[in-house]
C-alpha positions in Angstrom: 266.3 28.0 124.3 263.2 27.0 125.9 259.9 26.9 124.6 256.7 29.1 125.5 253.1 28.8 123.9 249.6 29.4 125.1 246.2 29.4 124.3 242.5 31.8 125.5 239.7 31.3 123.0 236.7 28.8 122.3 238.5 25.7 121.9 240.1 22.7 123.8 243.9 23.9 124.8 245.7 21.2 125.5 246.1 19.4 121.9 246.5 22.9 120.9 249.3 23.7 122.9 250.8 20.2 122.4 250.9 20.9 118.7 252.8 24.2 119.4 255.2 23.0 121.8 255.8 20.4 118.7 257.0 23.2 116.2 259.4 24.4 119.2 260.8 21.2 119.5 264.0 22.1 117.3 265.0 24.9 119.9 266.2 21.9 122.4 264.6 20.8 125.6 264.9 18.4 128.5 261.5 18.6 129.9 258.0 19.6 129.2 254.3 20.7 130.7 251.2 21.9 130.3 248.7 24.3 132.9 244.9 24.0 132.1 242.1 25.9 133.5 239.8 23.1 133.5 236.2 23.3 135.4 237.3 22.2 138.7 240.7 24.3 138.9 244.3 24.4 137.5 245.4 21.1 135.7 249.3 21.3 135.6 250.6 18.0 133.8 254.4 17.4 133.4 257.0 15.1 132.3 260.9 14.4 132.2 261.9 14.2 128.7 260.6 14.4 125.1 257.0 15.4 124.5 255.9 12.1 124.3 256.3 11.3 127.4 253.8 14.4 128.0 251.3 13.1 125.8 251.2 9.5 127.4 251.4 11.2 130.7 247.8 13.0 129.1 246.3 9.8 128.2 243.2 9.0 130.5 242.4 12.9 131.6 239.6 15.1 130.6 241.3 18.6 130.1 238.2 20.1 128.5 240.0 23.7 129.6 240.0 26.7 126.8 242.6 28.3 128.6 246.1 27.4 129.1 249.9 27.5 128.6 252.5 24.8 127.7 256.5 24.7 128.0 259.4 22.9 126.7 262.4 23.6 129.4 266.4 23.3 129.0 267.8 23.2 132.4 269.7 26.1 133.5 268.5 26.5 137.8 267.9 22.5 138.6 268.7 19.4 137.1 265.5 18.2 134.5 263.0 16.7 136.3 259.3 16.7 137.3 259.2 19.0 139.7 261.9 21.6 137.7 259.6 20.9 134.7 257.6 24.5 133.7 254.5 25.4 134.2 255.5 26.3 137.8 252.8 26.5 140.4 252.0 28.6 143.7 248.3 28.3 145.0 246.0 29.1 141.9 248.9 30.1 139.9 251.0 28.7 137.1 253.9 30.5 135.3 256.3 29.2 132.6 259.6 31.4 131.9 262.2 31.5 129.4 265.6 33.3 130.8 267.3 33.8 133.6 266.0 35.5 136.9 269.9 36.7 138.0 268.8 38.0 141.5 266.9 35.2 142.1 269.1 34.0 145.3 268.6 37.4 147.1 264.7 36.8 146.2 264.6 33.4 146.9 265.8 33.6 150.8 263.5 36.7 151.8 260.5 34.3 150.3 262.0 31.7 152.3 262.3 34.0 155.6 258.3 34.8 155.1 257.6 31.2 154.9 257.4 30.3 151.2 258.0 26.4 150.5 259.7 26.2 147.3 259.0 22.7 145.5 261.6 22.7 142.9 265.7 24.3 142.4 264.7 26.5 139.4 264.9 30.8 139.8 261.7 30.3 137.7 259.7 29.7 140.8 259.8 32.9 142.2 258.0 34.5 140.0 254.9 32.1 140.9 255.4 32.7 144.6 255.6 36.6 143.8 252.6 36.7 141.6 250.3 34.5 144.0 251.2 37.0 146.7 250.5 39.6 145.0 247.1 38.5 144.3 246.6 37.2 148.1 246.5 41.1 148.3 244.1 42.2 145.9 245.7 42.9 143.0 244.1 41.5 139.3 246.6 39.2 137.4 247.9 41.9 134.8 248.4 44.1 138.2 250.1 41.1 140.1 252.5 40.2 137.0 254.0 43.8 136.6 254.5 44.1 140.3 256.3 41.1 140.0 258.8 42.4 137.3 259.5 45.3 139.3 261.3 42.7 141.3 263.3 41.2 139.3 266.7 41.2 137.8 267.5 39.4 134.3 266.3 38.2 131.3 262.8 36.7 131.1 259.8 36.0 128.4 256.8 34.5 130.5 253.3 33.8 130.2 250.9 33.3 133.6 247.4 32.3 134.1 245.5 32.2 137.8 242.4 30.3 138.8 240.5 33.3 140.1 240.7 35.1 136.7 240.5 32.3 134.5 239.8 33.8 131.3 242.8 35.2 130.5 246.9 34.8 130.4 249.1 37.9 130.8 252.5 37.6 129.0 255.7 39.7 129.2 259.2 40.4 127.8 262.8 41.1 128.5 264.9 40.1 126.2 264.0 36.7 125.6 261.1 36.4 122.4 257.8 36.5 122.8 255.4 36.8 119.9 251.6 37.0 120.3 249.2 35.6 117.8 245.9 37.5 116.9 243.2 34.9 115.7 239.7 34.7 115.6 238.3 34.9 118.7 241.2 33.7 119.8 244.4 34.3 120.7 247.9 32.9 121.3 251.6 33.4 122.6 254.5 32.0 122.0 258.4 32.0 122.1 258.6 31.8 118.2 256.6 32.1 115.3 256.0 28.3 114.3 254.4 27.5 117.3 251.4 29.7 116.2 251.0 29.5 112.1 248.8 26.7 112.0 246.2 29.1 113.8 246.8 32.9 112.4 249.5 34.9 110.7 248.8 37.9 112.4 251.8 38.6 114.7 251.8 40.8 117.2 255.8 41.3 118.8 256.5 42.2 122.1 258.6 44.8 123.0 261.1 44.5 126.2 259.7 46.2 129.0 256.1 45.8 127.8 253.5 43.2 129.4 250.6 42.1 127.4 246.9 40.6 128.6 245.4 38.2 126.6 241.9 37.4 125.8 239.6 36.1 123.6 238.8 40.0 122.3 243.1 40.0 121.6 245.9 41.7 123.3 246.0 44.6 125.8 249.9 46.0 125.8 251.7 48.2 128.2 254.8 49.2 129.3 256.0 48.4 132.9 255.4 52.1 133.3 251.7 51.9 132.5 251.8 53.4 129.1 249.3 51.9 126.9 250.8 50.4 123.4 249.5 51.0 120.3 251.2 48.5 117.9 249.6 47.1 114.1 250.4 43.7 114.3 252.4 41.9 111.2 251.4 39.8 108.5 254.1 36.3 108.6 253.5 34.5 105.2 255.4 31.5 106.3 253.3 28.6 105.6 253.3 25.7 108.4 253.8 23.3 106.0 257.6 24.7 105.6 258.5 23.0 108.9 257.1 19.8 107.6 259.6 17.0 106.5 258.3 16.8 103.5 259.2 12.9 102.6 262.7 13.6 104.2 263.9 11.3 107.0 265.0 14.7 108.7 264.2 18.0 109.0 268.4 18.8 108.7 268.2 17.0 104.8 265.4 18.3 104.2 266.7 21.9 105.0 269.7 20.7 103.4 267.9 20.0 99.8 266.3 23.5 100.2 269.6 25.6 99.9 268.6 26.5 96.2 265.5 27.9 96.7 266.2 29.7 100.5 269.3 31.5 98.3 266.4 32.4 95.4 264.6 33.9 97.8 267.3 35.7 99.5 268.3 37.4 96.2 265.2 38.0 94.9 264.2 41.8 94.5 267.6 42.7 95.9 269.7 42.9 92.4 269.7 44.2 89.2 272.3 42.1 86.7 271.7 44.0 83.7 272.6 47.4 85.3 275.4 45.8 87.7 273.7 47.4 90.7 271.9 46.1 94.0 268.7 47.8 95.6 271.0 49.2 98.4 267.2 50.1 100.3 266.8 46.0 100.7 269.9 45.7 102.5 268.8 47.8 105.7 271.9 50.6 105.4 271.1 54.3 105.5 272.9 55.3 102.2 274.6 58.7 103.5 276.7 56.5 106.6 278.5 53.9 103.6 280.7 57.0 102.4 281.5 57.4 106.1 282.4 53.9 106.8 286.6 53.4 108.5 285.8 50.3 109.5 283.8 47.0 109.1 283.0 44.8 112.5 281.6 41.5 112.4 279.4 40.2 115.2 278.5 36.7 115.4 278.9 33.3 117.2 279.1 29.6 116.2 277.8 28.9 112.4 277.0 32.8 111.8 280.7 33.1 112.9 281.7 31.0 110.6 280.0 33.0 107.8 280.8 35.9 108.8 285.0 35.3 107.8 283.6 34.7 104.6 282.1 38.1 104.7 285.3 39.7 106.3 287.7 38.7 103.1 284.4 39.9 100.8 284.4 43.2 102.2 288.2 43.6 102.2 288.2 42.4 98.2 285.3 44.0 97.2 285.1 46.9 99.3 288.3 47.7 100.2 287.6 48.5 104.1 289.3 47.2 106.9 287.1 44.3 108.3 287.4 42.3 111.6 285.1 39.3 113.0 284.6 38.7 116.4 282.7 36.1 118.5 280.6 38.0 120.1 280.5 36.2 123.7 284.4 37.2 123.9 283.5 41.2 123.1 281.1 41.8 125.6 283.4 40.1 127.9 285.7 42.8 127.1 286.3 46.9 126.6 285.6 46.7 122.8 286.6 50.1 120.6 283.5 51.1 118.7 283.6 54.6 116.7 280.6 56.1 115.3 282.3 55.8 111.6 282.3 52.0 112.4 279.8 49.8 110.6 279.0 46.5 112.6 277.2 43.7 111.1 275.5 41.8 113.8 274.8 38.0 112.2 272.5 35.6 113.8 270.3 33.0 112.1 267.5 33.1 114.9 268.0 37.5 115.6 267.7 36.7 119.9 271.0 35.1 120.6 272.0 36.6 123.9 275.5 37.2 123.3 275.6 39.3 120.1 272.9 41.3 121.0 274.4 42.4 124.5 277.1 43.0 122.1 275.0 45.1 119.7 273.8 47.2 122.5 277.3 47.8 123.6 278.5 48.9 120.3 275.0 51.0 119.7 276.1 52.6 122.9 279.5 53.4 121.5 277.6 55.6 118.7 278.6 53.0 115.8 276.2 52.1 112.9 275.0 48.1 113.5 273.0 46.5 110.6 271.7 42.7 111.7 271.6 40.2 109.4 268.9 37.9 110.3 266.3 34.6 109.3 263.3 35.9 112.0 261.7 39.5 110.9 261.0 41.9 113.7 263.5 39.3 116.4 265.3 41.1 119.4 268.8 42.3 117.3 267.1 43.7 114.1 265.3 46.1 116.4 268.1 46.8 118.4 269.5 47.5 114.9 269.9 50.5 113.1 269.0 48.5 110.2 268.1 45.0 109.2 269.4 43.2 105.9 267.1 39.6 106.3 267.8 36.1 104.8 264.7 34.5 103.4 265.6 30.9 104.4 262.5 29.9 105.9 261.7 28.2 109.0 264.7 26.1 109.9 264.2 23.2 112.5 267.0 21.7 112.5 269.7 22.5 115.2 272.6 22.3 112.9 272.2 25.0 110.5 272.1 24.8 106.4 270.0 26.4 104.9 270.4 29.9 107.3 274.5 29.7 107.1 274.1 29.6 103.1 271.7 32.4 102.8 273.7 34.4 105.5 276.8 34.2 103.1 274.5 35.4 100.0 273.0 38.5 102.5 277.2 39.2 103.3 278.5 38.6 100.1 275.6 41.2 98.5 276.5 43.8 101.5 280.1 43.3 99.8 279.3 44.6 96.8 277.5 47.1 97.4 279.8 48.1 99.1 282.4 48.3 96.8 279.9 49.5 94.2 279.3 52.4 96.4 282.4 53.3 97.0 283.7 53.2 93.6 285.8 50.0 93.9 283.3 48.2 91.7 282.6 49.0 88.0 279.3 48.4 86.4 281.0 45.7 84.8 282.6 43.8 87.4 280.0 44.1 89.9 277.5 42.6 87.4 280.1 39.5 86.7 279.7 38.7 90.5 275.9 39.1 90.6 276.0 37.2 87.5 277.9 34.1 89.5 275.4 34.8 92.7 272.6 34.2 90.0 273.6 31.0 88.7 274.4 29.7 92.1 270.9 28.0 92.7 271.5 26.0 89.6 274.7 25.0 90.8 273.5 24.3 94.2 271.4 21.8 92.6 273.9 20.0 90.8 275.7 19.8 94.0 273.3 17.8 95.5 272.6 15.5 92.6 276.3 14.2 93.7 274.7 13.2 97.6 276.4 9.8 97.3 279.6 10.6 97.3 279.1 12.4 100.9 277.4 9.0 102.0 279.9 7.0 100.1 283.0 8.8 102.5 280.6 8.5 105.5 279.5 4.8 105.0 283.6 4.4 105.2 284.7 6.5 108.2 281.9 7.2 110.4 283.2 4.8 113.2 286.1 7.5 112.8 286.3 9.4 116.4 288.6 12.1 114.5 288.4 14.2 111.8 290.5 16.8 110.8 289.2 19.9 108.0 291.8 22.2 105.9 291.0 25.1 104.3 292.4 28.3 102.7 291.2 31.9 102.0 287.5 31.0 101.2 288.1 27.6 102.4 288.8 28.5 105.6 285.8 28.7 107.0 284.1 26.2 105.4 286.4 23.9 107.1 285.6 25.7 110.4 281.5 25.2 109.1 282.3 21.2 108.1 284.1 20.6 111.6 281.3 22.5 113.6 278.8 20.3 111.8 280.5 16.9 112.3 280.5 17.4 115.2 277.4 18.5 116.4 275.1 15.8 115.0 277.7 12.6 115.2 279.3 13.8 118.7 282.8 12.9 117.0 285.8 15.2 117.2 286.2 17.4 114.7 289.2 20.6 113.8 288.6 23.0 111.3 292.4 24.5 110.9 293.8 27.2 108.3 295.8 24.7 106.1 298.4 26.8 106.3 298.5 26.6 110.1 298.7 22.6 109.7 302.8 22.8 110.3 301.9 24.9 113.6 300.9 22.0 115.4 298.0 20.1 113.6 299.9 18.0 111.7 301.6 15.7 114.4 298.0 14.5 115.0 298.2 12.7 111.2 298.6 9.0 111.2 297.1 5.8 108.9 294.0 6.3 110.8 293.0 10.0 110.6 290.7 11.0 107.5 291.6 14.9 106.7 288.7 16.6 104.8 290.6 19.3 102.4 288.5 22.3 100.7 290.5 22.8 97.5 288.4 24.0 94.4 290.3 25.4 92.3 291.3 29.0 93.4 294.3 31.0 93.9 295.5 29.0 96.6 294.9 26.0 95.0 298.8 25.1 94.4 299.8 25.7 98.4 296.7 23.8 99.2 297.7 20.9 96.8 301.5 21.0 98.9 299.3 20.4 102.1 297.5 17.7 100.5 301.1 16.1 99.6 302.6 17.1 103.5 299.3 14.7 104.6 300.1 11.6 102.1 303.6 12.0 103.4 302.5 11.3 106.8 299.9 7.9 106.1 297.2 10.6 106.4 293.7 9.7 104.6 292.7 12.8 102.3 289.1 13.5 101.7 289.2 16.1 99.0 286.7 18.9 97.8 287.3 19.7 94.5 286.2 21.8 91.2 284.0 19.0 88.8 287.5 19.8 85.9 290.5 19.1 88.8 292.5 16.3 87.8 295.3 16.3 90.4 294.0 16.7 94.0 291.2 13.8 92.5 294.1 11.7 92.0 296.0 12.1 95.5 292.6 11.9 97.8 291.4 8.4 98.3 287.8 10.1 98.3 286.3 13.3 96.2 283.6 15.5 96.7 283.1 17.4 93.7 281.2 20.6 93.0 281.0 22.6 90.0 283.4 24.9 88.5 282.6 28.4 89.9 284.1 31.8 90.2 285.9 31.8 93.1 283.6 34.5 94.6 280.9 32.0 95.4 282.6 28.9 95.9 282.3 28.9 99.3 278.6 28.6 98.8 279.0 25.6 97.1 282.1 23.7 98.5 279.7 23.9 102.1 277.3 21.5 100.8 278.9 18.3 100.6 280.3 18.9 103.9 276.9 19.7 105.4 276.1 16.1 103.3 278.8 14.6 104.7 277.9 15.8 108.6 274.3 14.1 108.2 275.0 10.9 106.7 278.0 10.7 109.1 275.6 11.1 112.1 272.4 9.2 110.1 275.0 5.9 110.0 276.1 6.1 113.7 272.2 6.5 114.5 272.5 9.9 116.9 269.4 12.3 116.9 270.2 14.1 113.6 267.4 17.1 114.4 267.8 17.5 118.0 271.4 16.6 118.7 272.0 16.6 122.9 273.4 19.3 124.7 272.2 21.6 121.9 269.6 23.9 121.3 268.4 26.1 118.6 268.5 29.5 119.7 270.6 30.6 122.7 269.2 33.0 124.8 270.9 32.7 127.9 274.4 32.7 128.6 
């Protein structure tokens, strides 16, 4: 969750590494610093807070340095504060980390018994103690850093630079990113790819269990065994300017506005109408395991959750196969059942969420087949994948998720078919009328959001609410999960998403005068059970919010608000009926004035437990 960049080559560091530290700002943060090697030693400036308050605390000093590394930190060890703030220091040396050192108690107290004086509560500090030592002893940086992983325990992605070998920063990985950047007589690391495009597109990933030393002649890579690495780095077309607002007030509406072409993208090589078939080699899936498949298993957590139901009642329609989701932080908690005629579809928008890749590895280790569906080429669970199926979203800043969830239900809904075209479930025919209605999905995505004010119409009226209650069912379902989960992570008000079916279970002795109910009701074959749920709400003074088909001229007339959407097959509604809830969700929080980007507590990618 926290953020990593640094700089070796010609040029002033520090507004580099500010800028960098800039484009990590969506993965959440609580603190922030910077480590220099100026003229007359290590510069190490940090600050409490947003980045800002780093750059004022800059203001007035001459880092003229061409060496250095910068940090964003979300407290885990130690409340934030200055002295918890990364880069940490021990003599000459400075270290930032991303993870979680899980031995570090044990390590901490024999430090402590040899007469180390720790300065701050993180685990992170350790590894500067350990490294200085190291070279107290002799040992060059690269030589010092890999002795120090020998002692650890845990997750980690770090970059370190020392005084006495100024020149230089070694970097290393265990399952926490780290991407190198391989510029012109220069070169770069960071914890994701953003943080680096405004300087080179050449990409260099690191392995776990492999330490890099950088240089102004690039990257030297070996494995903590001493195994030299031989790696071609990768060409990442992203332009920087995607992560730029763009006129938008946020980066979420922004992201929001850009559903139509992220889905354009995502299908785009991937089907053939005309011949009602999809280029099964662009979905990641080795063609000679599908006729082996029992069973699909979906592993996910939060919004990828979400989308992932959606792709559970796909692959039973379409595909006929038994399908199951699970959040992935409950099954490696667990004894999960995996079988090697299992197919389990890993879904995470940034591919290095902790959970679902120790998860992965479990099921990997059970013998079954896992394709990842992921935003982030070449990220920690497509490579612990047998195969990768990726979303071509873009770089997505926000913290709430849009534009990944959307393409994410494209990338399941064409595993679906194929599925079921594979199989024999699907004819030409009918697997060409549903590529036919993913193709015309764009257009309707845009007509969608020509119909914003009616999202900011039933915000401007209820976003003093403090609850909100979402109904859904089938495909519905968990798009009132996905409208709840958005609600209420940018406007901190409570939000349910409920099975409207499961609203006599208990739900429904929360509706009074004064709670809004947000029902997802286009016209589908539940519409008529959904519309009785509708009337039990009315019955009870509850205020319907309704999401309806453009042609519906009953639940229009019962909610006191619409948000329409076009008629659709039912196939892809759910890719539509989404956005005016994700409209909803911004305006909602945009009104009550909360950080819309960077709401607190939250962070974009979660990499530690």
């Amino acid at each position: 969750m926290c953020g990593i960049v640094g700089y070796v080559g010609p040029r002033v560091a520090a507004p580099i590494l500010l800028e960098g530290l800039r484009r990590l700002e969506y993965r959440g943060y609580d603190s922030a610093g910077l480590a220099i090697q100026a003229t007359n030693g290590l510069e190490v400036v940090r600050s409490v807070g947003k980045l800002d308050n780093l750059s004022r605390a800059l203001e007035g000093r001459s880092l003229l340095g061409t060496v250095g590394i910068g940090h964003t930190r979300w407290a885990t060890h130690g409340r934030p504060s200055e002295p918890n703030a990364h880069p940490l220091v021990s003599g000459d040396v400075a270290v930032v980390h991303n993870g979680i050192i899980e031995n570090h108690v044990a390590l901490r107290r024999r430090l402590e018994a040899e007469g180390v004086v720790f300065k701050s509560d993180t685990d992170s500090e350790i590894l500067a103690h350990l490294v200085h030592r190291a070279l107290e002893r002799g040992a060059s940086l690269f030589e010092a850093v890999k002795a120090t992983l020998g002692f650890l325990q845990g997750t980690y992605g770090i970059a370190v630079l020392a005084g006495r070998q100024p020149d230089r920063i070694v970097v290393a990985k265990n399952a926490s990113p780290l991407v190198i950047g391989l510029g012109e007589g220069e070169t770069l690391c960071g914890s994701d790819i953003p943080a680096l495009l405004g300087h080179t597109r050449q990409m260099l990933f690191l392995e776990d269990g492999e330490l890099a030393e950088l240089t102004t002649g690039g990257a030297r890579v070996e494995t903590l065994e001493g195994q030299l690495v031989s790696r071609a780095p990768r060409r990442i077309d992203w332009s920087p300017t995607q992560a730029e607002k763009s006129g938008f007030k946020h980066f979420m509406l922004k992201e929001i506005f850009e559903q139509p072409r992220a889905v354009e993208d995502t299908l785009r090589g991937r089907i053939r109408v005309a011949a009602g078939e999809i280029e099964g080699a662009e979905l990641g899936l080795d063609p000679a395991f599908i006729d082996n498949i029992d069973r699909v298993y979906f592993l996910a957590c939060g919004t990828s959750y979400h989308a992932t139901i959606a792709g559970r009642y796909w692959i039973e329609q379409l595909a006929r196969l038994p399908a199951q989701t699970e959040i992935a932080s409950e099954v490696r908690l667990r004894s999960p059942v995996f079988t090697p005629r299992d197919l389990v579809v890993a879904v995470s928008q940034s591919g290095e969420t902790v959970d679902t890749l120790a998860a992965v590895r479990t099921a990997r280790e059970a013998g079954a087949y896992v394709l990842a569906i992921a935003n982030v080429v070449d990220s920690m669970i497509p490579r612990a994948s047998n195969g990768a199926l990726y979303t071509h979203a873009g770089p997505e800043i926000g913290v709430a998720s849009t534009k990944c969830f959307t393409t994410q239900l494209v990338a399941l809904l064409l595993l679906a078919i194929h599925l079921g075209r594979r199989r024999g479930v699907l004819d030409a025919s009918s697997t060409a009328s549903a590529l036919e209605a993913l193709m015309a999905v764009p257009s309707l995505m845009r007509r969608s959001l020509e119909r914003s004010d009616e999202a900011y119409e039933v915000a401007r009226r209820w976003h003093n609410a403090r609850h909100m209650l979402f109904l859904g069912r089938g495909l519905g379902y968990p798009i009132a999960l996905e409208g709840a989960l958005k609600l209420k992570e940018i406007s901190y008000a409570h939000a349910e998403g409920y099975a409207a079916g499961e609203m006599k279970h208990g739900p429904i002795a929360l509706i009074d005068d004064e709670m809004p109910v947000v029902v997802v009701m286009p016209h589908d074959r539940h519409y008529e059970k959904t519309l009785a749920n509708v009337q039990e709400v009315r019955a009870r003074d509850g205020r319907v919010i309704a999401v309806v088909s453009e042609s519906d001229q009953v639940a229009s007339t019962l909610a006191e608000q619409v948000l329409r959407i076009p008629d659709a097959p039912e196939l892809v509604q759910p890719l539509l009926s989404v956005i005016p809830l994700q409209l909803l969700a911004y305006y909602f929080a945009d009104l009550k004035g909360t950080d819309v980007d960077q709401p607190r507590n939250l962070a974009k990618v979660v990499t530690v437990e």
